[in-house]
C-alpha positions as CSV (number, residue, x, y, z in Angstrom):
1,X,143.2,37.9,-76.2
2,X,146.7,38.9,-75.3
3,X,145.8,39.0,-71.5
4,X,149.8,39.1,-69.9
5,X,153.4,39.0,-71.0
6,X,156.4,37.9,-69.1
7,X,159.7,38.0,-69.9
8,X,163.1,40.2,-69.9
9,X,163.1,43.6,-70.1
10,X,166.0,44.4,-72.9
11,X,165.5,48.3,-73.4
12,X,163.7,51.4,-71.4
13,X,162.6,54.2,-73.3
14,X,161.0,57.5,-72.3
15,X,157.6,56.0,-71.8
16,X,158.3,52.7,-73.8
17,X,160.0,49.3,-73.0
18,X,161.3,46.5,-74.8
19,X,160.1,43.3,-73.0
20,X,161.5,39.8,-75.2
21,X,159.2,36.9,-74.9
22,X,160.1,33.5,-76.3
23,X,162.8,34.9,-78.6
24,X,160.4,38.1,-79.8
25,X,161.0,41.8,-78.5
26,X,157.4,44.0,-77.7
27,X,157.0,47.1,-77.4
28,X,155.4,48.1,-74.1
29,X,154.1,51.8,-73.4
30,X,153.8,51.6,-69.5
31,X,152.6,54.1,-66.4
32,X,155.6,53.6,-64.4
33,X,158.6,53.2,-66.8
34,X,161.0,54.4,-64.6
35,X,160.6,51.8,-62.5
36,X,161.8,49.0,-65.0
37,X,165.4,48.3,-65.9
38,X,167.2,46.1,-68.6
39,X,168.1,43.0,-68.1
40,X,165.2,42.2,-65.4
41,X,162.5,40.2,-65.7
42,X,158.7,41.8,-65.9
43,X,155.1,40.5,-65.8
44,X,152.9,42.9,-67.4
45,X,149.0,43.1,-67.7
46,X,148.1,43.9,-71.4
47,X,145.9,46.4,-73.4
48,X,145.7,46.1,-77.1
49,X,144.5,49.3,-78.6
50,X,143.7,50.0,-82.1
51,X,144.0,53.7,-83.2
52,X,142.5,54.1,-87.2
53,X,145.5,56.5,-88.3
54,X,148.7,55.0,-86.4
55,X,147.5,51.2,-86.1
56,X,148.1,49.4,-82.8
57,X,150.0,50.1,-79.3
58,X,150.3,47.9,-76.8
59,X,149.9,49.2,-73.3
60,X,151.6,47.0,-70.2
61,X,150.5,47.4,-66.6
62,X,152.2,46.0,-62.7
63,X,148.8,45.2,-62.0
64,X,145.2,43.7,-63.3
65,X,143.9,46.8,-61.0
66,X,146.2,49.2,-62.9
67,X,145.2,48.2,-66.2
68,X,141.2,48.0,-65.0
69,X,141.8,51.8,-64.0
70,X,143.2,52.6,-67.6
71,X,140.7,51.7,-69.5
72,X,138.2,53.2,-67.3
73,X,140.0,56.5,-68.3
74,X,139.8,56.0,-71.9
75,X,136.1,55.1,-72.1
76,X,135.7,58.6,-71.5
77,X,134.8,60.6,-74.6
78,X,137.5,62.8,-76.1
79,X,140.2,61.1,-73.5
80,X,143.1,59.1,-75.4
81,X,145.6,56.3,-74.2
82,X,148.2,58.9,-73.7
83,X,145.9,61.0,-71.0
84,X,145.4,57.9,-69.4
85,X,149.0,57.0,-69.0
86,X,150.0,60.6,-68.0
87,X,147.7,60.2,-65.4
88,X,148.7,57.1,-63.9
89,X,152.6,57.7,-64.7
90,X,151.6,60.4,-61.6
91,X,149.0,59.1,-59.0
92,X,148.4,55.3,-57.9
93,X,145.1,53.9,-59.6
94,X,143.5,53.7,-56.0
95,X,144.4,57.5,-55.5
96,X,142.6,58.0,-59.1
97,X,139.7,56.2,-58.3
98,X,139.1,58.4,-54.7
99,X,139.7,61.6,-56.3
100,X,136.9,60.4,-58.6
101,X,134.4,59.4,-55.8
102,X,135.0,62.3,-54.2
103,X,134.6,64.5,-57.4
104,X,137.9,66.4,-56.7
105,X,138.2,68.1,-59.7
106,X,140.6,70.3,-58.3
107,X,143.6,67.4,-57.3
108,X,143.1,65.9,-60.7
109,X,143.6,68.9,-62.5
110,X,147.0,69.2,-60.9
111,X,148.5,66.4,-62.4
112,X,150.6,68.0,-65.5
113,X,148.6,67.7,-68.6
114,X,145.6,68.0,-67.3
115,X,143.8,70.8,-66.5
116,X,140.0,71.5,-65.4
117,X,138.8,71.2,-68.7
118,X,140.2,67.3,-69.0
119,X,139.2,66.8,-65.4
120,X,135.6,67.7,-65.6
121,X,135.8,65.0,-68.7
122,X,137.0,62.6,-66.8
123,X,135.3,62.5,-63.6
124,X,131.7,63.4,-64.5
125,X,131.2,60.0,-67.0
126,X,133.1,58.0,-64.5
127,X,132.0,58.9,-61.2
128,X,128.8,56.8,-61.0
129,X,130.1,54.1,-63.3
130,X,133.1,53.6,-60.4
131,X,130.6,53.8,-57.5
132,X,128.8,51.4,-58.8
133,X,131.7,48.6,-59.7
134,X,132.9,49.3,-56.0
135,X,129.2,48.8,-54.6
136,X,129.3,45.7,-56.6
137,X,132.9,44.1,-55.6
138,X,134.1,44.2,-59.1
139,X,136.5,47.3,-58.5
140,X,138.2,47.8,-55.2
141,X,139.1,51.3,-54.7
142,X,142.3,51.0,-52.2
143,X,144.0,47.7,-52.5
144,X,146.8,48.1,-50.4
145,X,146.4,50.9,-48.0
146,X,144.0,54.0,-46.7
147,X,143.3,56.3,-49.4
148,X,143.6,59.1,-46.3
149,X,147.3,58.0,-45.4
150,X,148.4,57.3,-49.1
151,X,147.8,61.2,-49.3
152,X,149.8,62.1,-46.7
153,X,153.1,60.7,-47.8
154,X,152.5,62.1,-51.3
155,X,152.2,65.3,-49.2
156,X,155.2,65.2,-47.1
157,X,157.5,63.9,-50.2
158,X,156.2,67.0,-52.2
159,X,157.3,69.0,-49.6
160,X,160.7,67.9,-49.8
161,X,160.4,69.0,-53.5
162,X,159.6,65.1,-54.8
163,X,157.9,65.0,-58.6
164,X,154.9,63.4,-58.8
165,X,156.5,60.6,-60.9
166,X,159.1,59.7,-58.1
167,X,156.1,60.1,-56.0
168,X,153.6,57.4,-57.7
169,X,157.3,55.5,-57.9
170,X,157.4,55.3,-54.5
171,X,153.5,54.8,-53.2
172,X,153.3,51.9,-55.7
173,X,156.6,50.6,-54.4
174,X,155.1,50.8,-50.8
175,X,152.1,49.2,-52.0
176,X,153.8,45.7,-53.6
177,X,156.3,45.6,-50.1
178,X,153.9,46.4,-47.2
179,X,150.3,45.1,-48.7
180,X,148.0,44.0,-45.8
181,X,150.4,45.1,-43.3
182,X,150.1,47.5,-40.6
183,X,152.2,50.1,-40.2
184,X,152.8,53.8,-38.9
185,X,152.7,56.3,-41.5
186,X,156.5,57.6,-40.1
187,X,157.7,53.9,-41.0
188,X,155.9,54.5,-44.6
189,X,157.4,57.5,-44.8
190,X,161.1,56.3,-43.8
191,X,160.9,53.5,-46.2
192,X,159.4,55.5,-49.4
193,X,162.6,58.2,-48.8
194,X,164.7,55.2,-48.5
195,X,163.4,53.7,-51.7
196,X,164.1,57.2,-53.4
197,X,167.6,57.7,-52.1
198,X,168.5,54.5,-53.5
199,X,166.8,55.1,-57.0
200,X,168.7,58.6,-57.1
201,X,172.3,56.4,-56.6
């Protein structure tokens, strides 16, 4: 199994990258896109997925957790790849997996391209099937930080008119920096606009 890839990242696309390995270029749909650019280097988790009509896509992820959410979204019936991505292209898997715990239909129905239809789908198969890998240790439904304050800051950057893309951008960017650290949410809040400023340069 194709588990990880590392190597640099030669082209960014809409929702795609070009990531060369050893001398060969793959094509990478990924959550966060926007938050690769060329001539870096990237280590992506990996999703192989075979679709009957249009043959196989491979799907790269920041994290192990990422990619563990993703395909907890796609085991859901009638819910594709593409849902899954536009869903986590928006909201941090740990925010994902508390909106499901808490059955708040209504938050993930926000998210563009999905509406309360697609939300029901989701959360109702996945709700006890998450419970139960957090009850067990296998899933771990915050990683870095409490779900509560996590919120906040997505709150106070919508306010200022922030998308939700440059939103996830941001939480996940707070996430890698200030893991198992403690600080005030002001000082999260400071360094997630001070991240954005400097992506908008």
């Amino acid at each position: 199994m194709l588990d990880f890839l590392k190597g640099t990242v030669t082209e960014v696309k809409e929702k795609s990258l070009t990531l060369v390995v050893g001398g060969i270029g793959f094509s990478l749909h990924v959550p966060m896109v926007k938050a690769f650019t060329t001539d870096t280097q990237a280590h992506l988790y990996t999703y192989l997925h075979w679709n009957q009509e249009n043959g196989p896509s491979l799907f790269g992820f920041a994290t192990p957790h990422e990619r563990t959410v993703f395909l907890l979204i796609i085991d859901c019936p009638k819910i594709g790849p593409s849902i899954a991505l536009n869903v986590l292209s928006q909201i941090p898997p740990g925010q994902f997996l508390e909106i499901v715990t808490s059955s708040n239909q209504a938050a993930l129905s926000k998210i563009n391209g999905i509406g309360e239809k697609k939300a029901a789908q989701i959360i109702v198969p996945l709700k006890h099937k998450v419970q139960k890998l957090i009850n067990s240790g296998s899933l771990i439904i915050e990683q870095q930080q409490n779900f509560v304050q996590w919120h906040q800051i997505s709150e106070v950057l919508l306010s200022l008119n922030y998308t939700r893309q440059e939103i996830a951008r941001a939480t996940q960017y707070l996430g890698e920096k200030y893991t198992g650290q403690n600080y005030q949410l002001d000082q999260l809040i400071r360094a997630a606009l001070t991240f954005l400023s400097q992506k908008q340069a």
